[in-house]
Structures are given as structure tokens and as C-alpha cells.
Residue frames as qw, qx, qy, qz and C-alpha x, y, z in Angstrom:
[[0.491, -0.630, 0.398, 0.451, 76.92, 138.84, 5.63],
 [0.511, 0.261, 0.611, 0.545, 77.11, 137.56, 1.63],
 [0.111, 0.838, 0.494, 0.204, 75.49, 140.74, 0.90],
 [0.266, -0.909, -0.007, 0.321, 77.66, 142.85, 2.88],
 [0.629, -0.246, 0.539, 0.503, 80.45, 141.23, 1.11],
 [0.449, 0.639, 0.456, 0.426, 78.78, 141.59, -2.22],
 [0.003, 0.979, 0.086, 0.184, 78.31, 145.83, -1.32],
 [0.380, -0.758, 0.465, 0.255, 81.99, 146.46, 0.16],
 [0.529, 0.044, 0.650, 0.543, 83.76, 144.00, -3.20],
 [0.408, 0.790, 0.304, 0.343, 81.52, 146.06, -5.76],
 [0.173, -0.952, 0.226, 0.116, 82.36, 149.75, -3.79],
 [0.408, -0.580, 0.511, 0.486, 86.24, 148.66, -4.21],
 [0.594, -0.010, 0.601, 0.535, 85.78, 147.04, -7.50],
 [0.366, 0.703, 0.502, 0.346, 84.00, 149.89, -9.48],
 [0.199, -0.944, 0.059, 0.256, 85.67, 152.91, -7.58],
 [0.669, 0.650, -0.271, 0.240, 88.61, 154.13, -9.35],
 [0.882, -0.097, -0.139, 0.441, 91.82, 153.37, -8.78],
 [0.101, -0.970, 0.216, 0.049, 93.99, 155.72, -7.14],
 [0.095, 0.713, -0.603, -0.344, 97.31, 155.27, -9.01],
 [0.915, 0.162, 0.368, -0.030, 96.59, 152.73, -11.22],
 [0.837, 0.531, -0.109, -0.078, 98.91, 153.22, -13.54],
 [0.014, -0.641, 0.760, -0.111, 101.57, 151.65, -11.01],
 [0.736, -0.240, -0.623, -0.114, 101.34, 148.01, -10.45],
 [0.537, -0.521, 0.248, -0.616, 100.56, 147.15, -6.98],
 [0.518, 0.186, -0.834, 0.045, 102.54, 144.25, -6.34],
 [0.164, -0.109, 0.710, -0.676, 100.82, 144.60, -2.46],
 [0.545, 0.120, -0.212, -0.803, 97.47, 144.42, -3.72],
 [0.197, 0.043, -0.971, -0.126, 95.82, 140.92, -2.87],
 [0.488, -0.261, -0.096, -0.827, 92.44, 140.63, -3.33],
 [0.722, 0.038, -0.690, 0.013, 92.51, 137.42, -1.82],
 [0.376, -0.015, -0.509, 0.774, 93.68, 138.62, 1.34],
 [0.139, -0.132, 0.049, -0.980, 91.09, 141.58, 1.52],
 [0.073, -0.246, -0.875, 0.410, 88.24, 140.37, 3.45],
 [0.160, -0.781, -0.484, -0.360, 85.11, 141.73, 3.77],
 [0.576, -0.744, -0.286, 0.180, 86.00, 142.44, 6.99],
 [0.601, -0.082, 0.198, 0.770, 89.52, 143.79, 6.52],
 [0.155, 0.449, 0.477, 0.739, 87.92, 146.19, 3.81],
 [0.302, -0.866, -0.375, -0.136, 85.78, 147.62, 6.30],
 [0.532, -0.783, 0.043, 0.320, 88.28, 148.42, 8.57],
 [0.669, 0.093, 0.252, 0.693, 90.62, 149.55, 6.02],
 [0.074, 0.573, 0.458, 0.676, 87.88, 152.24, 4.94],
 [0.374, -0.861, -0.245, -0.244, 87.17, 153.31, 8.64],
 [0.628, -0.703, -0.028, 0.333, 90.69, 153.83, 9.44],
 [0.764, 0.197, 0.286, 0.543, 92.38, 155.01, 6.93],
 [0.048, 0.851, 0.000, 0.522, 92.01, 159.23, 7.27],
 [0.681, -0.725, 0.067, 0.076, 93.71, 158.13, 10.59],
 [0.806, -0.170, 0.234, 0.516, 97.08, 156.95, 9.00],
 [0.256, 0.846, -0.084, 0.459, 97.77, 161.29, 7.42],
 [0.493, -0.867, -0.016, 0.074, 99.51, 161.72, 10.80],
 [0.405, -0.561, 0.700, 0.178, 103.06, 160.35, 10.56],
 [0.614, 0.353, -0.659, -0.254, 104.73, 157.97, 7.59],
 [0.082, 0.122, -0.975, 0.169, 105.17, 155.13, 10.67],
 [0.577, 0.260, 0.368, -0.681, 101.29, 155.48, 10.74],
 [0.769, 0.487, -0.073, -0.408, 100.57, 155.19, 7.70],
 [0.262, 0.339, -0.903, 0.012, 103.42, 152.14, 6.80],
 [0.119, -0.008, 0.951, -0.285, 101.60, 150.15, 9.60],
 [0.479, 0.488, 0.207, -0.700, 98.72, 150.98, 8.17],
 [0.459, 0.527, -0.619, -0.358, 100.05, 149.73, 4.71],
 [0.151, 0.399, -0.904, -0.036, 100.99, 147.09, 6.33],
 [0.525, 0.217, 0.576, -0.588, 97.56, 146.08, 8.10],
 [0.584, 0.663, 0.332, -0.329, 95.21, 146.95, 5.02],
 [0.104, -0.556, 0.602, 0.564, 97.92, 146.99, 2.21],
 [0.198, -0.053, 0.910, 0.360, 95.71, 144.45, 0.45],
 [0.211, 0.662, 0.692, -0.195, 92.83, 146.21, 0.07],
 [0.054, -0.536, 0.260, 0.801, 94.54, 149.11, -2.15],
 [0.103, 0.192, 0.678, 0.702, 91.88, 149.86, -4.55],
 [0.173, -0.771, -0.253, -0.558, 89.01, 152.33, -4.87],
 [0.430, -0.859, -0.159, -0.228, 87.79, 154.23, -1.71],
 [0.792, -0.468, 0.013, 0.391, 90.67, 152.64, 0.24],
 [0.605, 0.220, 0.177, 0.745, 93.36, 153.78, -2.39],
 [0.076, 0.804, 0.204, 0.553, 91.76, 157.17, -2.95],
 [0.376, -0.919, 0.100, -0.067, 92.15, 157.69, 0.82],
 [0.763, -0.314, 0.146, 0.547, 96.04, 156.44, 0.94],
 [0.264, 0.477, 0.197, 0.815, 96.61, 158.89, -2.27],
 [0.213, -0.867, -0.191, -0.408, 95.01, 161.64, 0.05],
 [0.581, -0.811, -0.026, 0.062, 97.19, 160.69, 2.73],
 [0.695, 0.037, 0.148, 0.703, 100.84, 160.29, 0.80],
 [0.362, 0.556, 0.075, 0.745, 100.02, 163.83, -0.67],
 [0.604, -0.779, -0.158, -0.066, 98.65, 165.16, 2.86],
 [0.771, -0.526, 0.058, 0.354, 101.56, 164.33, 4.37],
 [0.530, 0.074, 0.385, 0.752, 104.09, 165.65, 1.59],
 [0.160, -0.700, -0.023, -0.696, 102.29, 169.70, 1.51],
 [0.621, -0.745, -0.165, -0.179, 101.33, 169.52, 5.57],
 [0.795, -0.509, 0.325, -0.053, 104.31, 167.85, 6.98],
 [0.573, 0.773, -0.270, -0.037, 107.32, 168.02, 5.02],
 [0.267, -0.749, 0.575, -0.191, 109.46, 168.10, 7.77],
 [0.800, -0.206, 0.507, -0.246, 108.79, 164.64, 8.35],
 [0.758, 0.584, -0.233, -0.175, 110.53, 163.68, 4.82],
 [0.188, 0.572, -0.777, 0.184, 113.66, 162.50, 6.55],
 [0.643, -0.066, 0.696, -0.312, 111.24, 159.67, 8.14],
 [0.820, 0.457, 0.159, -0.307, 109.85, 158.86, 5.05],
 [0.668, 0.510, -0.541, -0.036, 113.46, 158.22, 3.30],
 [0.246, -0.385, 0.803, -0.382, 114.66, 156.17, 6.97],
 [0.638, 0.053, 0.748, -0.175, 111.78, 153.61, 5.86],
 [0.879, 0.428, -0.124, -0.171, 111.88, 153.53, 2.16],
 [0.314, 0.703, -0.638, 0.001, 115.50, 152.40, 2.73],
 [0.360, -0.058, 0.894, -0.261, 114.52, 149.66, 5.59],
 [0.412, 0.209, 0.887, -0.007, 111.34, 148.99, 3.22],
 [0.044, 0.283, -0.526, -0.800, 111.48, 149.64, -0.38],
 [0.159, -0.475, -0.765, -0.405, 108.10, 148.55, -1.01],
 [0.133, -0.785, -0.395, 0.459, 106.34, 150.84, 1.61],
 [0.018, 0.665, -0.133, -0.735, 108.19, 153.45, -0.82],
 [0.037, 0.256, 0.768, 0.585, 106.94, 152.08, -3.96],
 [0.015, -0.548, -0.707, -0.446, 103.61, 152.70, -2.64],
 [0.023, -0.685, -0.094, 0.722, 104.01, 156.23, -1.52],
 [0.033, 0.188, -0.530, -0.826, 105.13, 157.05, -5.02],
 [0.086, -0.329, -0.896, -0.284, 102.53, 155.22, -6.57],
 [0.121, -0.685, -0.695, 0.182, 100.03, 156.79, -4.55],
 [0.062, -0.645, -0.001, 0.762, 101.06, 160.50, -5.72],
 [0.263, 0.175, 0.753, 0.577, 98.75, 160.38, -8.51],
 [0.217, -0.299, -0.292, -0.882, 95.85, 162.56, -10.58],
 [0.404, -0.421, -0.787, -0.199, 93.28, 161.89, -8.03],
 [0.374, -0.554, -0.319, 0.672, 94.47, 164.12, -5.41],
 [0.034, -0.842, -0.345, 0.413, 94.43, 167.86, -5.51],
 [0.679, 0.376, -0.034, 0.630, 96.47, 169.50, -7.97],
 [0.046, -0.895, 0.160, -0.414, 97.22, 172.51, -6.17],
 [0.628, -0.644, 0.428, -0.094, 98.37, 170.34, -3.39],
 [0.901, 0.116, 0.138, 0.394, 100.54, 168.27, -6.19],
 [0.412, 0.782, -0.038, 0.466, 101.74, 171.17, -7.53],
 [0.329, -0.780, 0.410, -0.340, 103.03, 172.38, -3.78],
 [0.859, -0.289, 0.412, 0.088, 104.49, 168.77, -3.58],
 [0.725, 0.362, 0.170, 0.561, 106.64, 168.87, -6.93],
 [0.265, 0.737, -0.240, 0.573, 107.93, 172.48, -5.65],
 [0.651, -0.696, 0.300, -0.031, 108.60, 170.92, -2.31],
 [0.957, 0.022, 0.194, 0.215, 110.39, 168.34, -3.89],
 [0.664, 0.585, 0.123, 0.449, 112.41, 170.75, -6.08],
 [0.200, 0.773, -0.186, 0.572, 113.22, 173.41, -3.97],
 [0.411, -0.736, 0.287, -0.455, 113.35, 171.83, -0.09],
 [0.993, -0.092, -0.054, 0.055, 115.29, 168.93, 0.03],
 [0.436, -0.835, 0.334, 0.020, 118.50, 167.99, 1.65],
 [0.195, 0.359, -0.902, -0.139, 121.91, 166.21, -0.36],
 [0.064, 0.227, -0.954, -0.185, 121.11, 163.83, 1.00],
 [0.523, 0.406, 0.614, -0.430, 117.25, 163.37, 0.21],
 [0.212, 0.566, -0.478, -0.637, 118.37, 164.53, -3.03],
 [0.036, 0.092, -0.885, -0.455, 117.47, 161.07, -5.02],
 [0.080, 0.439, 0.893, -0.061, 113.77, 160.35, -3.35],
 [0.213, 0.578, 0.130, -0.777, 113.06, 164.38, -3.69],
 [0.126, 0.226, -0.731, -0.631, 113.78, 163.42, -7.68],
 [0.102, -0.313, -0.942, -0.061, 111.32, 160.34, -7.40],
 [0.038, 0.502, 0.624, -0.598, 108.54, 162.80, -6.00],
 [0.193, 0.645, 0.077, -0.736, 108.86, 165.27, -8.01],
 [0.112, 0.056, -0.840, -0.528, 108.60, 162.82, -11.10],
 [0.018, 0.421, 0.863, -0.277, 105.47, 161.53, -9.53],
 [0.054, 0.600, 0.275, -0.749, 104.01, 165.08, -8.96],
 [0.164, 0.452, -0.362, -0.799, 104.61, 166.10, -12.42],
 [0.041, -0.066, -0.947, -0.311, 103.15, 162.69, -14.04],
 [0.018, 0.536, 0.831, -0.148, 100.26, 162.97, -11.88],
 [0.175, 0.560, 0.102, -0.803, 99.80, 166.77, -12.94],
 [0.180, 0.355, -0.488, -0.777, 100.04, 166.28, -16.07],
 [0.174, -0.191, -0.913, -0.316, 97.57, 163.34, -16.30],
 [0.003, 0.710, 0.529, -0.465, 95.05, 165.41, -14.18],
 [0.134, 0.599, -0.159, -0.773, 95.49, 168.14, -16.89],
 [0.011, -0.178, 0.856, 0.484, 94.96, 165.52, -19.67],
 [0.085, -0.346, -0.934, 0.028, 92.03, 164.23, -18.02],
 [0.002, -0.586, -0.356, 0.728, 90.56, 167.81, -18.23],
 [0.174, 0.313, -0.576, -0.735, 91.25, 168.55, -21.68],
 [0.106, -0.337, -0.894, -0.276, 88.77, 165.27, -22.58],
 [0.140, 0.504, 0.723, -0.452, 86.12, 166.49, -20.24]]
């Protein structure tokens, strides 16, 4: 078991970070179990369906945001935000009941994901949003554009 532990703490600590360059005030490695971690990594392409998925989800494994795990939440915030737009009037009904669950959507629209599928999330944001979504569409499409442009930055080095 000290061994599994050792191979499931290295895999999170040496995988990048999918938006690191928000803090992650959820983040508690303390909390993140071996065991936890496991199941964080074998359930986490489950929580693209719905934002109340993927919140209880957050809320489960929320302390294990970092490599693999993160990468797959950043696959599922932008998933959900190209697939399943519609579903944006859930997504602003629980950052307003829980304004950390929307910190780490945002956060999690970052250069690791697709750009083609950021790029179709910062022209949802800009061009399909409703009054009164009209402040968290802003917050997206800041996101989007940060996380293009640091996915275009990180090209230019290569």
C-alpha cells in the first residue's frame, strides 16, 4: 500500500497543473488520500455530464485538484461550456449558492484544454448569453482569452 501511495502522490505531484496560475484555495493535499486520489482519477470523465455532477464531484475529490485529476476537471469545465451551453443558466444558479464551486470552473478554463474548443467557449461567452448571465459570460470569456493566449505563448517557446 506505501508504494501505491508513493506511485498515485508522484503521478499528481509531477503532472502539470491544470490552471495553476489560479490559487486553489480547495486544494488540500492533506485531505487527498491515496485512496481518494484513486477514485478521483476513475471518476472524474463521469462528472462532463451536468454542472450538479461535476460540483458534487468537486465536492467529493475537490482536494485532489492537481495533475491528472485537474487536467480531467479542466476537460470537463470546457466540455461542458462548447457541448452543453444550454446548461449555463445551471452553472450561474450554483456559482451564486456557491461561489467557490465557481472559482473553480473559472480556474479550470485554462491552456491545457483544446484551443479550438476555448476559442468556441470565448465566442460562446461573447455572443450567447442572456442580461442576465451577462457578468459570468464576462468572467468566461476573460478566462478563455487568458488561457488562449497562454497556450499561444507556450507555442511560440516550443
Amino acid at each position: 500500500m506505501k508504494v501505491m501511495h508513493a506511485l498515485v502522490m508522484a503521478s499528481l505531484a509531477t503532472a502539470p497543473d491544470a490552471g495553476s496560475a489560479a490559487a486553489r484555495r480547495w486544494f488540500d493535499a492533506s485531505r487527498c488520500t491515496t485512496r481518494v486520489a484513486l477514485q478521483a482519477m476513475g471518476s472524474v470523465n463521469s462528472a462532463q455530464r451536468d454542472w450538479r455532477i461535476l460540483r458534487g464531484h468537486f465536492e467529493v475529490y475537490g482536494s485532489c485538484d492537481q495533475g491528472p485529476v485537474a487536467e480531467g476537471y479542466s476537460q470537463n469545465v470546457v466540455a461542458l461550456l462548447t457541448r452543453k451551453w444550454k446548461l449555463l443558466p445551471e452553472l450561474e444558479e450554483l456559482g451564486r449558492t456557491d461561489p467557490g464551486f465557481l472559482e473553480f470552473v473559472l480556474a479550470h478554463i485554462d491552456a491545457t484544454t483544446d484551443g479550438y474548443e476555448l476559442e468556441t467557449v470565448r465566442r460562446n461567452a461573447e455572443r450567447s448569453c442572456r442580461p442576465s448571465e451577462a457578468k459570468l459570460c464576462r468572467e468566461i470569456a476573460a478566462q478563455a482569452k487568458s488561457a488562449l493566449e497562454e497556450r499561444n505563448a507556450l507555442r511560440r517557446r516550443e
